[in-house]
C-alpha positions in Angstrom: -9.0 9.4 23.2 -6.2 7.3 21.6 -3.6 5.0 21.9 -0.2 4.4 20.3 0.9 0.9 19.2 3.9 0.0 16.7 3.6 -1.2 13.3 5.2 -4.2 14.7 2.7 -5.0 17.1 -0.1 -4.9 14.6 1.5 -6.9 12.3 3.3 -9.8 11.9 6.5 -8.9 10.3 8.1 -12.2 10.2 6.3 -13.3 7.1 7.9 -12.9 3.9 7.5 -12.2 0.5 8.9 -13.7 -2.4 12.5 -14.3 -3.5 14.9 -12.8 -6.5 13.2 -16.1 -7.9 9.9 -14.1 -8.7 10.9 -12.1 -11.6 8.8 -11.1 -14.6 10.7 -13.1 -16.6 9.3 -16.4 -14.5 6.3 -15.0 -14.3 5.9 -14.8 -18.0 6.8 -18.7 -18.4 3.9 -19.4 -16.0 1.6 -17.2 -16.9 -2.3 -17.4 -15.1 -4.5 -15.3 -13.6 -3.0 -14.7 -10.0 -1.7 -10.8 -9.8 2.1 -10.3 -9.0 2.5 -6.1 -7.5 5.1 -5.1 -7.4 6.7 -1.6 -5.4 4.8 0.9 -7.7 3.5 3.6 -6.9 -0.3 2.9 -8.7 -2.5 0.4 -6.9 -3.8 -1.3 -9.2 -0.1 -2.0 -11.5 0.3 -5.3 -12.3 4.0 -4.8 -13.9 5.2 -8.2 -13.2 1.8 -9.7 -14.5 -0.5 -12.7 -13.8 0.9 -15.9 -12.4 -0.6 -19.6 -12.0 -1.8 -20.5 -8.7 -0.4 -22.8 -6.0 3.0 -22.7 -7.6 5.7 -24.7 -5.1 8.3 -22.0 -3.3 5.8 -18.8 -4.9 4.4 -17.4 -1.8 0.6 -16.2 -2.4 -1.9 -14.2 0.0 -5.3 -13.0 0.5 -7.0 -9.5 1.6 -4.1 -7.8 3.6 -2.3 -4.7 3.3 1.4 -4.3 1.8 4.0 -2.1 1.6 6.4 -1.0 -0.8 10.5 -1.0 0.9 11.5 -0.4 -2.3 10.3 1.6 -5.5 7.6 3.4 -4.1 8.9 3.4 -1.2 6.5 4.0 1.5 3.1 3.4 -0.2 0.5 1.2 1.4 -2.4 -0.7 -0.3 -4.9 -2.7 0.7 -4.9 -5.8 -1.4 -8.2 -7.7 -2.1 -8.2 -11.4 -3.3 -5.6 -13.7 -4.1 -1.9 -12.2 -5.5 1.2 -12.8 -5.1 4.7 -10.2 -4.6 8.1 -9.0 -5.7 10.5 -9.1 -3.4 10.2 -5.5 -3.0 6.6 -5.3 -1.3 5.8 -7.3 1.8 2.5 -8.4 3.4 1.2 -6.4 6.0 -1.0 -9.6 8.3 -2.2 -8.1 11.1 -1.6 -10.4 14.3 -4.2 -12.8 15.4 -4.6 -10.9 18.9 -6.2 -8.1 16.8 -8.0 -9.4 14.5 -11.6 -7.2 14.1 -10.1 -4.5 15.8 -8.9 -2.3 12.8 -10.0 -1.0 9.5 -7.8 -1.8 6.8 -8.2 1.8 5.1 -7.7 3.7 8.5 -4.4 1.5 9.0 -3.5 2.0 4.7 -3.9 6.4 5.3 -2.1 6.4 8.8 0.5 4.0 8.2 1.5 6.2 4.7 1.4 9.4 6.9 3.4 8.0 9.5 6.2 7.0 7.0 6.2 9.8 5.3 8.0 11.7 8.0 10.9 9.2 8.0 11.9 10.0 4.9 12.2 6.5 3.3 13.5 6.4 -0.6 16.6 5.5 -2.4 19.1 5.6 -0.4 17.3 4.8 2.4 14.9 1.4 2.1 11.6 1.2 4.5 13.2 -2.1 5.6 11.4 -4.4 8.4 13.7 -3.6 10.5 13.4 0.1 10.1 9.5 0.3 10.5 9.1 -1.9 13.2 9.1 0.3 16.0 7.3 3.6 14.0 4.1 4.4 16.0 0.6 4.9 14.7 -2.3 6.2 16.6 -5.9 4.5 17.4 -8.8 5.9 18.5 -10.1 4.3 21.4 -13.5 4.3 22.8 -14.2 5.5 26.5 -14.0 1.9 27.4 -10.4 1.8 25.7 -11.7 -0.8 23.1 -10.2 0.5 19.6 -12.8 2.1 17.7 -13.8 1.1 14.8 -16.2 3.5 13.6 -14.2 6.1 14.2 -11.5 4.4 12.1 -14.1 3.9 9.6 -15.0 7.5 9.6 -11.4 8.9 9.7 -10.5 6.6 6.4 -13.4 8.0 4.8 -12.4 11.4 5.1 -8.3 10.2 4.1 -10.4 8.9 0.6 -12.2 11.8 -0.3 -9.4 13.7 0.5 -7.4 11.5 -2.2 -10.2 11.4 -4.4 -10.3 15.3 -5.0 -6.6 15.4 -5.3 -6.9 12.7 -7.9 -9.5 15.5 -10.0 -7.5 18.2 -9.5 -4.6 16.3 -11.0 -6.8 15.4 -13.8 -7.7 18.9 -14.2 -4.5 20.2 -14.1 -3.4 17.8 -16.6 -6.1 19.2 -19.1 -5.5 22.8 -18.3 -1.1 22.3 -19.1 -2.4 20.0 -22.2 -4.7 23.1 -23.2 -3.5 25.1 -26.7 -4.5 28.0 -27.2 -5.0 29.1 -31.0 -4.5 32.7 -31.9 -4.4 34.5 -35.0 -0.7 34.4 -34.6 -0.4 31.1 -35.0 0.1 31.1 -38.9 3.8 32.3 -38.1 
């Protein structure tokens, strides 16, 4: 069994990131150990750089998910620890109400999928406004409690499914970067 509820719903959408104010070259004059993402496409980039803590008008948050509008458009990471964002990624803070009731990896895999099919990217942004109302899918439990295992279980199987795409990538890498030496090859 499942239920539908909107990425709007989950989360509270009303929080913001940072302004045009955060830019790497601010960053650089206050340089600490706070990590500023920004909408790339690699987890764990840290293009703007580190950034001193408890800055005033810098916007900071803890273990929550974000999401690229820009860039990347589309990708969804879970964020652990302290850090801070461009103006191009926003927090995803799930809403008090449902608090416990998700896994952050279940909600990272789905969220991605879902966007996927709206076709987010240049010329068109995966604004607030615009993912709002986009639908993702819970498993519930016969008592219609959201299930948490089974979110646990699904994410599990989104991550090894990344994980082996990751090694074939890898090993497709080797195999194009692979030279071949003949006895031609005094020509």
């Amino acid at each position: 069994m499942e239920k539908e509820i909107t990425i709007g719903e989950v989360f509270d959408l009303s929080i913001e990131s940072n302004s045009d104010k955060l830019s790497k070259s601010f960053v650089e004059k206050h340089k600490g150990n706070i990590p500023v993402y920004s909408a790339s496409k690699d987890e764990n980039s840290v293009d703007y750089g580190t950034i001193q803590d408890n800055l005033p008008n810098i916007r900071y948050f803890e273990n929550c998910l974000t999401w690229n509008k820009d860039g990347s458009v589309g990708r969804v990471f879970f964020r652990k620890g302290r850090f801070s964002l461009s103006k191009l990624v926003f927090p995803l803070i799930i809403r008090d109400d449902y608090k416990n009731c998700f896994n952050e990896l279940y909600l990272k895999y789905t969220i991605e999928k879902e966007l996927i099919k709206y076709n987010f990217g240049f010329t068109k942004k995966a604004s607030k406004d615009r993912i709002k109302n986009i639908k993702i899918k819970f498993p519930i439990t016969l008592q219609g409690q959201f299930d948490l295992e089974k979110q646990k279980e699904i994410a599990n199987k989104y991550k090894k499914i990344e994980e082996i795409k990751e090694k074939i990538i890898k090993e497709l890498e080797k195999i194009e970067n692979t030279k071949i030496k003949t006895d031609l090859d005094w020509m």
